[in-house]
C-alpha positions in Angstrom: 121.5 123.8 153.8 118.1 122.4 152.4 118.0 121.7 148.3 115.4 124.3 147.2 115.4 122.8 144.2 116.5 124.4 140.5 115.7 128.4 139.9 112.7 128.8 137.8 112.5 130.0 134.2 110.7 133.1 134.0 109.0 135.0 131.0 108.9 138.9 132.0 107.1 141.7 130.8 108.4 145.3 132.8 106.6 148.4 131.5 103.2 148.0 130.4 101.3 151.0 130.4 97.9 151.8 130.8 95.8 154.7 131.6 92.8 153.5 134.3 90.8 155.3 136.5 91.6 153.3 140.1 92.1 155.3 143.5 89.7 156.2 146.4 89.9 159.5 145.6 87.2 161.4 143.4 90.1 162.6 141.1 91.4 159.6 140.7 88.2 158.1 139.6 87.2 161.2 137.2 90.7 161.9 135.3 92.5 158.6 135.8 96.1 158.3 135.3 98.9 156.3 134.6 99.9 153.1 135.7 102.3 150.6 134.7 103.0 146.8 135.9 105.6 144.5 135.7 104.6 140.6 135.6 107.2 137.8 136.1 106.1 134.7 135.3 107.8 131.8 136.7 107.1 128.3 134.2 109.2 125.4 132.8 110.1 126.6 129.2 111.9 123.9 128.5 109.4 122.0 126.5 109.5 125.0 124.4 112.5 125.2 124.4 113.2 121.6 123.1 110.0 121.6 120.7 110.4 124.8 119.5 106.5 125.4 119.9 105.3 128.8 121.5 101.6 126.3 122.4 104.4 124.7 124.9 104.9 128.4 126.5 102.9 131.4 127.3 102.6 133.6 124.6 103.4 136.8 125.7 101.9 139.1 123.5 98.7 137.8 124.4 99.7 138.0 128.0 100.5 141.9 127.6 97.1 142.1 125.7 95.3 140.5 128.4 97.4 142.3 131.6 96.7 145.8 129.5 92.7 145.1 129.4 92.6 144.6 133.1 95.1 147.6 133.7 92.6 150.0 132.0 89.5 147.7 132.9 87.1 147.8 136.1 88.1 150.5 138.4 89.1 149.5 141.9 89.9 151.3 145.1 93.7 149.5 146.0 96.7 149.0 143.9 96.7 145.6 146.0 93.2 144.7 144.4 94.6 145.3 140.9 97.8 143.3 141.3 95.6 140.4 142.7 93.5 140.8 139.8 96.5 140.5 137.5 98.3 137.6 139.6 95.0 135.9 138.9 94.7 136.7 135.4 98.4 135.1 135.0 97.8 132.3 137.1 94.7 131.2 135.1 97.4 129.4 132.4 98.2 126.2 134.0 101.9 126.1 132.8 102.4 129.3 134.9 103.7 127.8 138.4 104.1 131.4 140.3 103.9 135.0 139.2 105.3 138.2 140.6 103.4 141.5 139.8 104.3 144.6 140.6 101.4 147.8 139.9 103.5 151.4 139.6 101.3 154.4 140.3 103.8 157.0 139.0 101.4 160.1 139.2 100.3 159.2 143.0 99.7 162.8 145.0 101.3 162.5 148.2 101.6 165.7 148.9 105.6 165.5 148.6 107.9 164.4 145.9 108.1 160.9 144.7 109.4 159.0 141.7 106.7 156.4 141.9 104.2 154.1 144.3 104.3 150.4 143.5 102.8 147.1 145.2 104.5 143.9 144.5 103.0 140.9 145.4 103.8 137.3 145.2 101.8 134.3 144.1 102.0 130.4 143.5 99.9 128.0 142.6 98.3 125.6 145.0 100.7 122.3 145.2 98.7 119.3 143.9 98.9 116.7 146.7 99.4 113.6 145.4 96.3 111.0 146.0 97.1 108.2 148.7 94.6 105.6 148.0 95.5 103.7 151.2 94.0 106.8 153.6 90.7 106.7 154.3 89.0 109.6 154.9 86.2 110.7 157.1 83.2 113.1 157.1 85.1 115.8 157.2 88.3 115.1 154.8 90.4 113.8 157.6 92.5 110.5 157.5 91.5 107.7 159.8 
């Protein structure tokens, strides 16, 4: 079996709520409705942790303020847009390694009974490939 290598920390904030004004549907866009998201953040928090010094972390009240902004910000048509929006938002601070989000449209019509609607998406940062001065690159970026 391959080494995958440790499990990440993670920093979690379930819940937030927001009341925003996304759908396709001219309804949706006139009366809003609630939504709620859930972000796991996956990070190192052991220089935090050894330091004891929450500039070594994400501070997570400002994360919930800045998740809750976007929640009830700029309309958009797809849960999937928003939860991109919000992986982004996370994945602007560059201790954060990878984030999970997942939107909840609890009020969703679907014309039948349902508890709730989520997406959940998945995202990581780009690796960083370390820089091999010994290939030389062409034109186009590839090694000769």
């Amino acid at each position: 079996m391959a080494d995958v290598g440790p499990t990440p920390d993670r920093i979690t904030v379930h819940g937030l709520t927001g009341h925003g004004f996304h759908g396709v549907y001219p309804a949706e866009r006139e009366h809003g409705q609630t939504f709620r998201v859930d972000a796991a953040l996956e990070l190192d928090t052991a220089p935090a942790a050894a330091t004891d010094d929450l500039a070594r972390t994400v501070n997570y009240a400002e994360l919930a303020q800045s998740l809750h902004a976007v929640l009830v910000g700029e309309p958009v048509d797809l849960l999937e847009t928003l939860a991109q929006r919000l992986a982004d938002l996370c994945l602007a601070d560059p201790l954060v390694q990878a984030v999970e989000i997942t939107v909840h449209k609890p009020d969703a019509d679907l014309g039948v009974p349902a508890d709730d609607v989520t997406v959940a998406i998945r995202r990581q940062r780009a690796p960083v490939l370390p820089h091999d001065p010994t290939v030389r690159r062409g034109p186009q970026g590839r090694g000769h």
